[in-house]
N, C-alpha and C positions, 0 to 999 in steps of 0.2 A: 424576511423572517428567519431569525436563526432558534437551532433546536437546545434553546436553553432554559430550563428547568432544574426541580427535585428530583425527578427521574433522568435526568441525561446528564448528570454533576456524575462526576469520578474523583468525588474527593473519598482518597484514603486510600484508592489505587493507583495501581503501579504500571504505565504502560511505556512497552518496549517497542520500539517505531523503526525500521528497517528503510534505507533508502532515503531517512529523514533530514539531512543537509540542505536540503532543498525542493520546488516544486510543493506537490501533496504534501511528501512527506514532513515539510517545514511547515509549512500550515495547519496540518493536524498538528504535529510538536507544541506551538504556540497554543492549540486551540488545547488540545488535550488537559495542559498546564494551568491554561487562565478555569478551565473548570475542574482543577481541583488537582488530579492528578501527577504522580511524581513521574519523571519521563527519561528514559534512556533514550537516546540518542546513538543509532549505528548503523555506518555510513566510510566511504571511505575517502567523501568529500573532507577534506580539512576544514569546511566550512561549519561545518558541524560543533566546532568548538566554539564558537561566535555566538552560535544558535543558544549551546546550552548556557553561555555567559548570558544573553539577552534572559532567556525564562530566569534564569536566577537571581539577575535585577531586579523582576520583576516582583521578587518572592515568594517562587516558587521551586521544586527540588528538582532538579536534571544534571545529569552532564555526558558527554559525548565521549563514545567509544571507535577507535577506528579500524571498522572489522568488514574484510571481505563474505559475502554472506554467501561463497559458493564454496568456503574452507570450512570444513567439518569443529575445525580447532579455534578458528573465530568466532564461529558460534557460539560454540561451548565458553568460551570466556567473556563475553559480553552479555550472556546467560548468568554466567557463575558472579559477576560484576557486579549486576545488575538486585542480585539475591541477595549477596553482601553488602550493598548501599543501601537498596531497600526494603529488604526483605520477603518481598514475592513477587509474584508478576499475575497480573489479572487480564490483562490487556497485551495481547501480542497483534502487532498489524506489518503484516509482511509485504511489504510498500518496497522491497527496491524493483527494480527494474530497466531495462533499457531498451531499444530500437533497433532494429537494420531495416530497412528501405530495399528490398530489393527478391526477385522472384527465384525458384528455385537452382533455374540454371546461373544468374548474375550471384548466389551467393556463395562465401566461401565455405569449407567445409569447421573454419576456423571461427567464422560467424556464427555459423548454425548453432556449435557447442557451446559459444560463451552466451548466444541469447536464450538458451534451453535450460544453463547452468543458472544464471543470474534471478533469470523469471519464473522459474522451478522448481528448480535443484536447492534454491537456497527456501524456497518455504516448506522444504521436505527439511532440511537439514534444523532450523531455527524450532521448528514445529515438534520436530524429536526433540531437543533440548529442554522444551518449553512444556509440552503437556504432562510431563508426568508430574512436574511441579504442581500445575495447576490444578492437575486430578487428585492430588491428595490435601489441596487445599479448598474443595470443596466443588471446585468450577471454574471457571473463566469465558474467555472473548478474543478468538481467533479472526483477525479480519486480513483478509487476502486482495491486494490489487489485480485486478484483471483489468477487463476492455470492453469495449462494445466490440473489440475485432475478436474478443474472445467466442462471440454468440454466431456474429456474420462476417463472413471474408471480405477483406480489402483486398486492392489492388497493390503488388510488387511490397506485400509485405508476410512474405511465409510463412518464415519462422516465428514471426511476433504474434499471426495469428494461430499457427501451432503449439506458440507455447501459451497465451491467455486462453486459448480454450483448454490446453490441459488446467490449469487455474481455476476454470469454472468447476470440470470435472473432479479434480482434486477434493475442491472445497466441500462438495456435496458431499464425496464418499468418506472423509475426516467427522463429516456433521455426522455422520451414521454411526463410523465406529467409537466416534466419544461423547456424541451426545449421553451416555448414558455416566457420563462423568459427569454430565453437567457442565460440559466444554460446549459453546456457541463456536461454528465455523460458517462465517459468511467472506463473499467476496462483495468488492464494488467494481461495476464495468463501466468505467467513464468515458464519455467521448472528448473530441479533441478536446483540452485542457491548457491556458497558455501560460504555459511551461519551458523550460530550455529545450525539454525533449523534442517537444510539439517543434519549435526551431531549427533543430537542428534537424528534422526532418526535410524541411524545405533544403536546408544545404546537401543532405543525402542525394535528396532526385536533382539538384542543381535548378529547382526553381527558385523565383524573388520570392524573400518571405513576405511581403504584404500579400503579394497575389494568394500565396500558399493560405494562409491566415485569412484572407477573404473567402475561397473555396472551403474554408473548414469549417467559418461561421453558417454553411446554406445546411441548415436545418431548423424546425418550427421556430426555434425562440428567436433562430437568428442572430445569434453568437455562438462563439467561443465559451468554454466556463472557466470558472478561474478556482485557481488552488483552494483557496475559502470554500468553495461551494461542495467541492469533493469532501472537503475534511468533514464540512458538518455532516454529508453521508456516514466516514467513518464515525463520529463520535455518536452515531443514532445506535449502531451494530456495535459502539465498544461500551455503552450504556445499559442504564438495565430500563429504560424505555423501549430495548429489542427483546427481553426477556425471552420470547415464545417464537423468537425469529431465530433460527438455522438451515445450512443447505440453501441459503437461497442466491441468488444473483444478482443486483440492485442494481439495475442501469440506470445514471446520473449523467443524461447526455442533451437533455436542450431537446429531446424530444427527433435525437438522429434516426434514430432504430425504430420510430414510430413507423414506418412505413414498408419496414423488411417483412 
């Protein structure tokens, strides 16, 4: 079942997809577009330009920017891009992020920073660009990636789950102070997802990935989820089907976390 209706179309807005080259974030991009939606693309995958050549095949409005989103100056210009091409932005979903595998003392100090900045720092920094726009255009739809590691701690992963529970935390206290703008701020906490990330985890701890990938699937549904299935979470939060939904945490995990 996908969440496709009059209420979950985004034609006529404009969403801005962070980390979207690939994974999630390529799947929302796709999904965002086929229902309706014009779509920036930024990312500092070069794949990204593929991406936005495919939607606009398709007949739809996108194209790819390539901006690190932990530069205060990338921001702002894939922001200021983005306004100029299509003239607002309704939809912001701060989807980059990245991994390190490993416990306090195995990591670096050079680790710590860049998974704090990426998974963090860039949805402070995108989110200032982006709401005042939004708040004088009436409202919008802030959607933030987090984690089920954001709620409960894994193993030999610190800093990732350091920084998606700040993610959760964040989101809520943004729903607070702009909800009265009529800014929606939700995150999504998805569990393992197969992904390059999800892979490239197994080569982190130096496990085989099938084994890796078979220990990720032991949860109720008994899989894995797959990029699809995450997007259509976001597109429920960047819809006006979530109208009366802010501040909240949506865990999209196969039913992992049912048991914490």
């Amino acid at each position: 079942m996908t969440l496709s209706s009059e209420h979950a179309s985004l034609a006529g807005k404009v969403a801005l997809i962070t980390g979207a080259a690939s994974g999630i974030g390529r799947a929302a991009a796709i999904l965002f577009a086929r229902e309706g939606a014009a779509v920036a693309i930024a990312d500092t995958n070069p794949a990204g330009a593929a991406l936005a050549e495919e939607i606009a095949r398709s007949g739809a409005h996108a194209f790819f920017e390539h901006a690190d989103v932990t530069q205060a100056a990338d921001c702002h210009g894939v922001v200021e891009r983005t306004l100029r091409e299509f003239g607002g932005i309704q939809v912001l979903f701060n989807n980059a992020g990245i991994m390190r595998r490993a416990s306090v003392v195995e990591l670096s100090e050079e680790d710590w920073d860049r998974v704090m900045s990426v998974n963090v720092k860039s949805i402070f920094l995108m989110s200032r660009q982006v709401i005042p726009t939004m708040a004088k255009a009436g409202g919008g739809s802030i959607i933030n990636t987090a984690s089920g590691w954001g709620i409960t701690g894994g193993p030999r992963a610190a800093v990732y789950c350091a920084s998606k529970g700040a993610v959760v935390l964040l989101t809520k206290a943004m729903a607070i102070d702009h909800g009265p703008q009529n800014i929606r701020v939700n995150c999504i906490c998805p569990g393992d997802t197969d992904t390059g990330m999800l892979r490239n985890e197994a080569q982190q701890l130096g496990e085989r990935e099938d084994l890796f990938l078979a220990q990720s699937a032991r949860r109720p549904l008994g899989r894995i989820g797959q990029p699809e299935e995450i997007a259509q979470a976001a597109l429920y939060l960047a819809s006006d089907a979530s109208s009366f939904v802010t501040g909240t945490a949506l865990v999209v995990d196969g039913g992992g976390l049912a048991g914490s």
